[in-house]
KOLGU-846143 format. One record per residue (C-alpha): x, y, z negated. Coordinates in steps of 0.5 Angstrom, whole numbers, padded with zeros to 4 digits, always signed. Each point is the difference from the previous one (the first is absolute). Example, Ala and Ser with C-alpha at 12.3 -4.5 7.8 and 13.67 -1.06 7.14 Angstrom:
2
+0025-0009-0016
+0002+0007+0002
end
This chain:
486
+0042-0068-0168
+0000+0006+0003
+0003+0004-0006
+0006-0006+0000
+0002+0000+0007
+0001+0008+0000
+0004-0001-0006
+0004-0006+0003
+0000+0005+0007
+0003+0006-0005
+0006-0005-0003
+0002-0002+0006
+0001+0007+0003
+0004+0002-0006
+0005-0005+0001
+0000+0001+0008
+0003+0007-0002
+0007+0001+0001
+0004+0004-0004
+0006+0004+0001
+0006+0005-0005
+0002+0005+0004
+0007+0003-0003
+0003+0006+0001
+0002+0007-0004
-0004+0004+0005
-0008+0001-0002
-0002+0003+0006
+0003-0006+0004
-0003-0005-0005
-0007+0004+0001
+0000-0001+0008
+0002-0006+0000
-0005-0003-0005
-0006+0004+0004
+0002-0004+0006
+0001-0007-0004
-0007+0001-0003
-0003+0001+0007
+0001-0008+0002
-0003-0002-0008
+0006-0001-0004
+0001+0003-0007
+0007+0003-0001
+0004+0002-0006
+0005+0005+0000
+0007+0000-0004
+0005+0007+0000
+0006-0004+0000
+0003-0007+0001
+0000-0001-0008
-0006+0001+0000
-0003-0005+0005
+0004-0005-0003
-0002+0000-0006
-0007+0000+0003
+0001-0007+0003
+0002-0003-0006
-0008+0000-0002
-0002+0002+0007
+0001-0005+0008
-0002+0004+0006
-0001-0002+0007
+0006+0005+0002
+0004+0005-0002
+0001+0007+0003
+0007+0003-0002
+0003+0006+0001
+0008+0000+0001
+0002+0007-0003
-0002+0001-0007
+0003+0002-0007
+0004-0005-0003
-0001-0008+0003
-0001+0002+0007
-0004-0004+0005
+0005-0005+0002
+0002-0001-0006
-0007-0002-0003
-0002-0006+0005
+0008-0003-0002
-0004+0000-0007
-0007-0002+0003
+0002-0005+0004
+0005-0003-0005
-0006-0001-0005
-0004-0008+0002
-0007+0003-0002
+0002+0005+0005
+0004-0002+0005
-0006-0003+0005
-0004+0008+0000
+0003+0004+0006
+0003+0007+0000
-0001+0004+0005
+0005+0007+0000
-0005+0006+0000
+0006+0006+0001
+0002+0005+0006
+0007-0003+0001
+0000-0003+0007
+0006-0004+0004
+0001-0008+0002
+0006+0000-0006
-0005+0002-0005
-0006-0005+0003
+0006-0006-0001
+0002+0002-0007
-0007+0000-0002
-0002-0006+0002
+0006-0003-0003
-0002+0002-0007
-0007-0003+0002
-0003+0005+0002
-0006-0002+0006
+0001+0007+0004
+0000+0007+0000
-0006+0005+0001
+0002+0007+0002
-0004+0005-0005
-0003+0002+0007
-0003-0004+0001
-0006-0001+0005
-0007-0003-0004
+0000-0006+0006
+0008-0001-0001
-0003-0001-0008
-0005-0006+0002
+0005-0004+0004
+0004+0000-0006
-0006-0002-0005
-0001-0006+0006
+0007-0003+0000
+0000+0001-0009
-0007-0003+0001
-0003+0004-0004
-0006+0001+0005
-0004-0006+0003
+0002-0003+0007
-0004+0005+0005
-0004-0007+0003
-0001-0001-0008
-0004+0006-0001
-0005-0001+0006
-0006-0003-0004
-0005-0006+0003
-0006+0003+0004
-0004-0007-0004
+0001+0001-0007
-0002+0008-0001
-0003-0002-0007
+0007+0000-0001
+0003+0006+0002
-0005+0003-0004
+0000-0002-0007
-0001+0003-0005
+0007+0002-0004
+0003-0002+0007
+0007+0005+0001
-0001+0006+0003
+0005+0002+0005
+0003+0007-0002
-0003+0006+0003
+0003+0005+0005
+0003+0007-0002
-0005+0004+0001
+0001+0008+0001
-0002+0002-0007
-0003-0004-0006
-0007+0003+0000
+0000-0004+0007
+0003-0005-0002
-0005-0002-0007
-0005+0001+0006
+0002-0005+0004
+0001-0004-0005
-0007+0001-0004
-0002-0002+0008
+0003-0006+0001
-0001-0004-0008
-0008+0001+0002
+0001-0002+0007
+0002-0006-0004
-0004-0002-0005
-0005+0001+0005
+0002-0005+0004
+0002-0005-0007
-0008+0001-0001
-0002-0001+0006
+0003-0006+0002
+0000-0003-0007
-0008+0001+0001
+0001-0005+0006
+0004-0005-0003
-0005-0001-0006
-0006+0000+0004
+0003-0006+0004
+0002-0003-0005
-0007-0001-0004
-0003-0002+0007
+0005-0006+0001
-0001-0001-0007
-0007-0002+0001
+0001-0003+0006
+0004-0005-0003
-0006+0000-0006
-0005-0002+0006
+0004-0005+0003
+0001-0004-0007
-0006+0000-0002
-0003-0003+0006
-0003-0007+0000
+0005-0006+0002
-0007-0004+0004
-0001+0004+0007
-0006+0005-0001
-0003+0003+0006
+0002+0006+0002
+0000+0007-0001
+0001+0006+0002
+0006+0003-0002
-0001+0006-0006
+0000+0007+0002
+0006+0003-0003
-0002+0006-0004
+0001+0006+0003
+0003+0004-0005
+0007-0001-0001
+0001+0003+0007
-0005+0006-0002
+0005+0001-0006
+0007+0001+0004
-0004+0004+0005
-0002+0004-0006
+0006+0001-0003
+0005+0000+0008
-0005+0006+0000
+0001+0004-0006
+0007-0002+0000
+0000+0005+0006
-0004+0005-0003
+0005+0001-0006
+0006+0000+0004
-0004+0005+0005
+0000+0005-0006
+0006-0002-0003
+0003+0002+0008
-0004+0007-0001
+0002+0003-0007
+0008-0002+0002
-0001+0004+0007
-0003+0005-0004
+0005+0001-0006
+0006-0002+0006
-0002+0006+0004
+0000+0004-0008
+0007-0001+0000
+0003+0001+0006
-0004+0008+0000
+0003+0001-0007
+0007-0003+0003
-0001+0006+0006
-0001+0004-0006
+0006-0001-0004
+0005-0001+0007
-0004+0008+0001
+0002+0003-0006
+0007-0002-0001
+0003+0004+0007
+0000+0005-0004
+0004-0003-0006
+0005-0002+0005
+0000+0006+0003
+0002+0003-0007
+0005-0005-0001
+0003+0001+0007
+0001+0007-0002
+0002-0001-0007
+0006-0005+0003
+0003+0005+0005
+0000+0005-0006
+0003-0005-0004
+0005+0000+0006
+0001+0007+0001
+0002+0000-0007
+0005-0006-0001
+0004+0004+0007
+0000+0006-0004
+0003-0003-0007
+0005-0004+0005
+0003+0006+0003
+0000+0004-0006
+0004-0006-0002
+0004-0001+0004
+0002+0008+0000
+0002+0000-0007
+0004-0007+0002
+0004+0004+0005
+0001+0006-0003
+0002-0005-0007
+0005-0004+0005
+0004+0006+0003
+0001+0003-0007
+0004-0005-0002
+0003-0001+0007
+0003+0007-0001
+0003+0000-0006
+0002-0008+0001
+0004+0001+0006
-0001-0007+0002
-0006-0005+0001
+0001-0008-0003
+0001-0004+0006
-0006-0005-0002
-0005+0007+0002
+0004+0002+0006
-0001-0007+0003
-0008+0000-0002
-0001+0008+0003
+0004-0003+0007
-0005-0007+0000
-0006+0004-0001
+0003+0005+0005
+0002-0005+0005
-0008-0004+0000
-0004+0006-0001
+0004+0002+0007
-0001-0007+0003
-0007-0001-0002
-0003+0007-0001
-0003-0001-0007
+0001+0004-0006
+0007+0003-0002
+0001-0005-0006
-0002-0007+0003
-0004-0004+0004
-0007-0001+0001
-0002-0007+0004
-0008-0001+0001
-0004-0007-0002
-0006-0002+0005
-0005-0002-0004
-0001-0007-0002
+0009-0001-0002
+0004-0001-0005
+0003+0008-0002
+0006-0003-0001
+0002-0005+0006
+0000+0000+0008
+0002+0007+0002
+0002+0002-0008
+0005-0005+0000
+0003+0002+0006
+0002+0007-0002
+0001-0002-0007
+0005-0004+0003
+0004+0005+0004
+0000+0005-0006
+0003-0005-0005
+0006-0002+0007
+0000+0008+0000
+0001+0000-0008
+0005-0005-0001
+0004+0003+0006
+0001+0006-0003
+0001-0002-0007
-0006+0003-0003
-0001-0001-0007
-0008+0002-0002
-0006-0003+0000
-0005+0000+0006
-0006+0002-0001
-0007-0004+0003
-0007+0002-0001
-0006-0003+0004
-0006+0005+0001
-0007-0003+0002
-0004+0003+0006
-0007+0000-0001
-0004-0003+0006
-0007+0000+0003
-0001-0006+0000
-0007-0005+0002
-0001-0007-0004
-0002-0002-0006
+0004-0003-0006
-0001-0007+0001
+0002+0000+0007
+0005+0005-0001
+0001+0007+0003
+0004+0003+0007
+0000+0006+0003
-0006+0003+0004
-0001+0000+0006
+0004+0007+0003
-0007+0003+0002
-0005-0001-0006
-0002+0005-0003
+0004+0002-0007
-0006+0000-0004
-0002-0007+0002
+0006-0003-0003
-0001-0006-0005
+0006+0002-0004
+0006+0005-0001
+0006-0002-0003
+0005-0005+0001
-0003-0007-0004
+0005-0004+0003
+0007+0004-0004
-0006+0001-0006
+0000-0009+0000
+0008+0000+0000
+0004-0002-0006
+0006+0004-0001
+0003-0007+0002
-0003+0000+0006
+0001+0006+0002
+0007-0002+0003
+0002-0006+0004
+0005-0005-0002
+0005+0003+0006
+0000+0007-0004
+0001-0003-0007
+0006-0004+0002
+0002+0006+0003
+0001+0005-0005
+0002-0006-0004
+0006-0001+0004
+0002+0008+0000
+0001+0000-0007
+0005-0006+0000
+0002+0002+0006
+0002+0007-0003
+0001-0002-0007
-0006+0004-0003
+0002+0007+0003
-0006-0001+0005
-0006-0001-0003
-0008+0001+0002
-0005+0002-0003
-0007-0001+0002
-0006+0004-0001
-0008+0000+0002
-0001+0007+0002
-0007+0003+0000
-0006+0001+0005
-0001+0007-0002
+0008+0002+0003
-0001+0000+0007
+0003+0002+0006
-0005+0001+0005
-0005+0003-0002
-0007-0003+0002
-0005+0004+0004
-0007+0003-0003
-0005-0004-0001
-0005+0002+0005
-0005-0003+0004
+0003-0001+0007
+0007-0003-0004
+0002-0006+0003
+0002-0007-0003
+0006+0001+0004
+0001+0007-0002
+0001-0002-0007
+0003-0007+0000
+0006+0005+0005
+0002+0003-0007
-0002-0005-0004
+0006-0005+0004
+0005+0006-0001
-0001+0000-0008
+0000-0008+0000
+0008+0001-0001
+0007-0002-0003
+0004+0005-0003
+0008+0000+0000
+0004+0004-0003
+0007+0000-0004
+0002+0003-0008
+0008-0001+0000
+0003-0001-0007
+0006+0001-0003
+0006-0003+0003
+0004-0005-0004
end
């Protein structure tokens, strides 16, 4: 009876189970979407673009969609149009996983049918309550269990609660090997209980019918063997001595990894160190081979201006804008550099605002030429984790104690997403505006040109110190190439 009610158990919570499609172009925003689903217990299956997801449903039904808006070919708008217009598919609701913000958006998706939109910033606790109301988890009253049936709570096959992240994987199979053992012991003992009180009722009941119907005189009640309770005490105490060694050895291989993990975190200052120095070399480098560069360029230009005589107008124009917005902000001679706080979209907010007053500055003076943008990634000491994302360290902690360097969030963005919607539109509008005689041109520039050196990796280095140059290296460049003049 037991084998079959662990088998009923195991049924039950596999169709408990919820499921969900996770559709977007980004792997690494499916990734850290997908890790945060399977926290709450739901499986997740995942699709590269909106055709793909909807030939998933026409074998598949999830609880609930994840869309992403900006995708090659079909976008995510488009998508719940088709979704929602299929009757299998109608009633599965649809949640717009993208970056794309604003009332205006949030009504134009829900028109199409969409449940919502859930920024991909997302907070763990703002991704619970949107599993509440897609009820894809249990109403919290519900999950409570009742004090008077423990039986149940513990039975065999029953659905586990999914596990917390832990640290490291090592620590988290230990945790894990913790807890299974905890539970069989439990299921042993209590299934001990329930047998031993099922025999005595069973012969309780025997007595009582073999028992004469004419009155006989009385006798004293029959003494209960006694060795029931000695077989559960028994087997209480052994229980506990097993988990007692079971505690000891994980403490011990615990306390293993965490010296070997101090080990390692030793071992690699020096690495970073090396690399620190290789990337200033680097620097150094790329700054020489621009210079020299832009001396054969000079050099090149007044040749041909001397026997010329003259300049197209188109490059009059550009050599005066460059002039004029390297006076106005202090940057370099051919362009305009605006910085990007951590966390932003390279092309939106304060890149916008510049990128708007070049083109007014362009158009005014009738340039014909491309404008060029490259986007250059800062690298960051940051603290955190990849589940529950990174942010800067705090301005005084050690440089050395930083969880990570680098720019993780600009590494998750598609080329799509790099930009806002108010960018696109803007670019889109000074090649109509001017006939195609303004282009721009997009560019992602590498995190080895840099144009604040980072300072020496030291012991005494700062977080704050290092995020200093970091934040002057996450930039956007602006600079401008005339054309020939139509």
């Amino acid at each position: 009876m037991g084998a079959a009610e662990g088998g009923c158990a195991d049924d039950a919570g596999t169709r408990m189970r919820k499921r969900a499609l996770i559709v977007d172009d980004s792997k690494s925003a499916r990734v850290v979407l997908s890790r945060m689903l399977e926290k709450y217990g739901i499986e997740v299956d995942m699709a590269e673009s909106a055709e793909q997801a909807i030939q998933y449903l026409e074998h598949q039904r999830p609880d609930a969609i994840f869309m992403d808006h900006l995708m090659p070919g079909m976008d995510g708008l488009q998508a719940v149009k088709v979704i929602k217009a299929d009757p299998r598919n109608a009633t599965v609701p649809i949640m717009m996983y993208t970056s794309q913000e604003g009332e205006l958006y949030v009504g134009q998706a829900r028109a199409l049918g969409a449940f919502g939109v859930l920024p991909k910033q997302v907070r763990p606790v703002d991704v619970s309550k949107v599993l509440y109301e897609l009820h894809l988890l249990p109403e919290r009253r519900d999950a409570e269990g009742s004090v008077l049936a423990p039986v149940d709570l513990e039975a065999p096959g029953a659905a586990k609660p999914p596990a917390p992240p832990a640290a490291a994987d090592s620590t988290k199979r230990i945790e894990t090997a913790i807890r299974e053992q905890s539970a069989d012991l439990r299921r042993f003992v209590v299934a001990s209980l329930d047998s031993f009180a099922t025999r005595i009722v069973g012969e309780v009941r025997d007595h009582a019918v073999k028992s004469p119907v004419e009155p006989a005189p009385p006798m004293p009640p029959p003494q209960r063997p006694p060795w029931p309770w000695i077989a559960a005490t028994a087997a209480v105490a052994l229980a506990a001595i097993v988990f007692g060694v079971l505690w000891m050895g994980t403490r011990a291989r615990l306390a293993a990894s965490q010296a070997r993990i101090a080990t390692l975190s030793t071992a690699a200052i020096p690495l970073d160190r090396a690399r620190a120095d290789l990337d200033r070399a680097t620097a150094r480098l790329t700054a020489a081979l621009a210079s020299a560069s832009a001396l054969g360029a000079t050099a090149a230009s007044g040749a041909t201006s001397t026997g010329a005589g003259a300049t197209p107008s188109g490059a009059g124009a550009a050599a005066g804008i460059a002039t004029s917005t390297a006076a106005a902000t202090g940057t370099a001679a051919d362009g305009r550099v605006v910085t990007v706080p951590y966390g932003e979209v390279p092309l939106d907010r304060g890149r916008l605002d510049a990128m708007r007053g070049l083109l007014a500055q362009l158009e005014a003076q009738g340039f014909h030429g491309v404008v060029k943008v490259t986007s250059y990634p800062g690298l960051f000491c940051l603290t955190g984790n990849p589940t529950d994302g990174y942010v800067p360290a705090k301005p005084n902690l050690p440089a050395a104690q930083c969880d990570a360097v680098g720019n993780p969030f600009e590494e998750s963005l598609s080329g799509q997403q790099r930009q806002s919607l108010a960018f696109g539109n803007l670019i889109a509008g000074v090649r109509e505006r001017s006939g195609g005689a303004i282009s721009v041109a997009i560019q992602d520039g590498s995190s080895a040109h840099v144009a604040t050196p980072y300072p020496a990796r030291t012991a005494t280095l700062t977080a704050g110190e290092w995020n200093e140059a970091a934040a002057a290296n996450n930039r956007v460049e602006f600079s401008v190439e005339a054309g020939t003049v139509q």
